[in-house]
N, C-alpha and C positions, 0 to 999 in steps of 0.2 A: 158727420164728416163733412167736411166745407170743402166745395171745391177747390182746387189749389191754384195758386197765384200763377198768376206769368211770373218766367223764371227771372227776370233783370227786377220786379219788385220784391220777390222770396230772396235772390242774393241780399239786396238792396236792405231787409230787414235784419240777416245772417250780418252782415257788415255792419252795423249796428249794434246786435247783441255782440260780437266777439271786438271790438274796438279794441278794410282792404283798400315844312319843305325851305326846307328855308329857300332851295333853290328849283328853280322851275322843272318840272319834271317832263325828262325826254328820252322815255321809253315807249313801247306797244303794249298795249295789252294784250295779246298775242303772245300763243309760246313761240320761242327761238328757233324758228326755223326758217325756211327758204324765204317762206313771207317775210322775215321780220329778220332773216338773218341770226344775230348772236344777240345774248343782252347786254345793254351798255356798260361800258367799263366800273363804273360807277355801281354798279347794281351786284351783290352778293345772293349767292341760296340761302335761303331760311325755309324752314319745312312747318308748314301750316297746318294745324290737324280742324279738321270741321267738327265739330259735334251737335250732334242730332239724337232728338230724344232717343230713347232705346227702347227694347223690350221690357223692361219694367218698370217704365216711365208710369208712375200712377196716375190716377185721375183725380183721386183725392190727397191732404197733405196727412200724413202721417208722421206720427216720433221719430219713427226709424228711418222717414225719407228727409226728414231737416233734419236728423245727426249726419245723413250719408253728404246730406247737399254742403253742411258746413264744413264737412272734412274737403269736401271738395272744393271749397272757397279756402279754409286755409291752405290749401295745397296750391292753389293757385297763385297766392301770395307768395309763398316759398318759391315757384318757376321762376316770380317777376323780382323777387328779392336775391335770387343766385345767379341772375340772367342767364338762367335756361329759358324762360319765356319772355322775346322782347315787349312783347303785349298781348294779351289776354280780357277777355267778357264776356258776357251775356250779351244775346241778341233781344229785342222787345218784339212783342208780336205774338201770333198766334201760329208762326208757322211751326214745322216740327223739326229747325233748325237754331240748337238753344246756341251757342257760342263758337270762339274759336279761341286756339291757342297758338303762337307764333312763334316757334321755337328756333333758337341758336342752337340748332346740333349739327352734327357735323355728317350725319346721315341719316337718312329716313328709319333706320333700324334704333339708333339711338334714341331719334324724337318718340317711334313707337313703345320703346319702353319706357320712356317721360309720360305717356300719357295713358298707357297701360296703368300704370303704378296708381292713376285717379281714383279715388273711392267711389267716384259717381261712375265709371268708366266699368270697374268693376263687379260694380254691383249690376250694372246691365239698365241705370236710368239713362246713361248715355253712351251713343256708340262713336266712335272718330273716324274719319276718314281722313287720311294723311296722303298730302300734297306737298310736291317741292315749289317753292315760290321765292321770285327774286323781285326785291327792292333795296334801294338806296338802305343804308346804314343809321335810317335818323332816331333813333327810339334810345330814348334816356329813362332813366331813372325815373319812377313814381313820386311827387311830390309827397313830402310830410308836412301835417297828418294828410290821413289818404280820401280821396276825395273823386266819386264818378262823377264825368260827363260824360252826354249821351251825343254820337255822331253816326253819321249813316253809313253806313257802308255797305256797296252795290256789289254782289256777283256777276262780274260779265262771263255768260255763255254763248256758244253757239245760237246762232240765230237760226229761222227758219230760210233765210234766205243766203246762207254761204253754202259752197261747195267745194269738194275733197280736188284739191290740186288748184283752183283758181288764184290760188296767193300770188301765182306769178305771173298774172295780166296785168297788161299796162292798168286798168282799168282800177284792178285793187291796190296797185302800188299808189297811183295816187291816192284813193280814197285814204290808204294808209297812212303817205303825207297829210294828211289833212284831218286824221285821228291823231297824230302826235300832235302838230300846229294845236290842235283842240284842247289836248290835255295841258299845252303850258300856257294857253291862255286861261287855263281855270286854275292854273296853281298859281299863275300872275294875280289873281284874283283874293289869293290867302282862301279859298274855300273849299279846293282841290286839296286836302295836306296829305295825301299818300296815294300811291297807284303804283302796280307792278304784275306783271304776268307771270302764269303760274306755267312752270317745267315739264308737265308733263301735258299729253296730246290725248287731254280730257274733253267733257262737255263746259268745263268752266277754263274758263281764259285769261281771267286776271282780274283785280281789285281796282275800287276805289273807295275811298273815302273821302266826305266830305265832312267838313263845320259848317253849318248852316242851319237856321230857326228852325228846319222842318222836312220831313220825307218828303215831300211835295215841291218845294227849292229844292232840295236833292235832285228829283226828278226830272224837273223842268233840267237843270245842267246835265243829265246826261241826256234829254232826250234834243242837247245842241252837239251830241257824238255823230260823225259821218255816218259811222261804221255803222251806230244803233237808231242810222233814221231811215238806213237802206234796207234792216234785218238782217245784216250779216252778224251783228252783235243783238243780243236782248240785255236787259239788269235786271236784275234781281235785289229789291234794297230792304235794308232791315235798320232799327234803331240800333245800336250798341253803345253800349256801357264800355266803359273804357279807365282806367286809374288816369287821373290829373296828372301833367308834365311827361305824361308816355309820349305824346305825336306831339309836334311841332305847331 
């Protein structure tokens, strides 16, 4: 038994045998509240589901776990091909956070049975955790033939250094000007191509993603965020796999 692949090179083989901003972004990553007010007009819910290995994540690969893993890569095809998912991947790494799904439903109850319905999902290799999340409307169509690229994208949570009710000091509202100022200078830059805070009054706060040569450029751009150099924000960043002509 060999041990098993990270899961963006196991897809990555499965997509092989089965042959899967334009405009500056001026939002918070922040959910919508006092701090941050409402989300910009501009900005719609789309309901994010995380996946994260599961309880029957093996350790090794098995027949039975690359039938389950390619039913789950076609099914994922199918989300991005009926746009029920505006984008969809695998994460790289060795955390125990394999992917996400990005779904166009119309409620949280919908999207969970979108992702319910996954053979990986159901068989218990992967669990979801579903979030509401709001960003701009830019995600198109998957290029043909289909074709991953790999971009970073960073979980902003809570830091060690915010606290419950301070969003309304002078103190953080600037800092907050100067976390948006920060994010449209990185989307002026083409290297920023998504960001949006997530709906609910979690330990995760909103998204970025970047195109850039490397987790380490990833990093050094966000560790130029107000918010993540005071610890009111941390990142969280992972490689992702992504279908060609989804993001901008």
């Amino acid at each position: 038994m060999t041990k098993i692949k990270s899961i963006e090179n196991l897809i990555q083989s499965l997509v092989l045998g089965c042959s899967l901003l334009t405009a500056p972004l001026t939002l918070a990553q922040e959910k919508p509240t006092q701090e941050t007010k409402a989300p910009q007009s501009k900005l719609i819910q789309f309901h994010l589901a995380v996946l994260k290995k599961g309880p029957k994540w093996p350790a090794a690969q098995t027949p039975e776990t690359q039938k389950i893993l390619h039913q789950h890569l076609v099914n994922t095809l199918a989300l991005l091909d009926s746009g029920q998912a505006v984008a969809a991947g695998p994460f790289g790494g060795e955390s125990d956070l394999a992917g996400i799904f990005i779904l166009r439903a119309s409620s949280a109850e919908e999207g969970r049975t979108w992702v319910d319905a996954d053979a990986a999902v159901k068989a218990g290799l992967f669990t979801a955790e579903m979030h509401p999340w709001w960003s701009e409307d830019i995600f198109k169509k998957a290029n043909s033939p289909r074709k991953w690229n790999t971009v970073y994208l960073g979980f902003l949570r809570k830091g060690p250094n915010r606290k419950d009710g301070d969003g309304d000091t002078p103190q953080v509202q600037e800092l907050q000007k100067a976390h948006l100022a920060n994010i449209n200078r990185l989307a002026e830059t083409r290297k920023l191509i998504l960001a949006g805070p997530f709906g609910d009054d979690g330990d995760l706060r909103g998204i970025f993603v970047f195109r850039v040569a490397s987790l380490e450029e990833a990093q050094a751009l966000c560790d130029t965020d107000p918010m993540i150099k005071i610890g009111r924000l941390v990142v969280e960043l992972h490689p992702w796999q992504v279908p060609e002509g989804i993001l901008p």
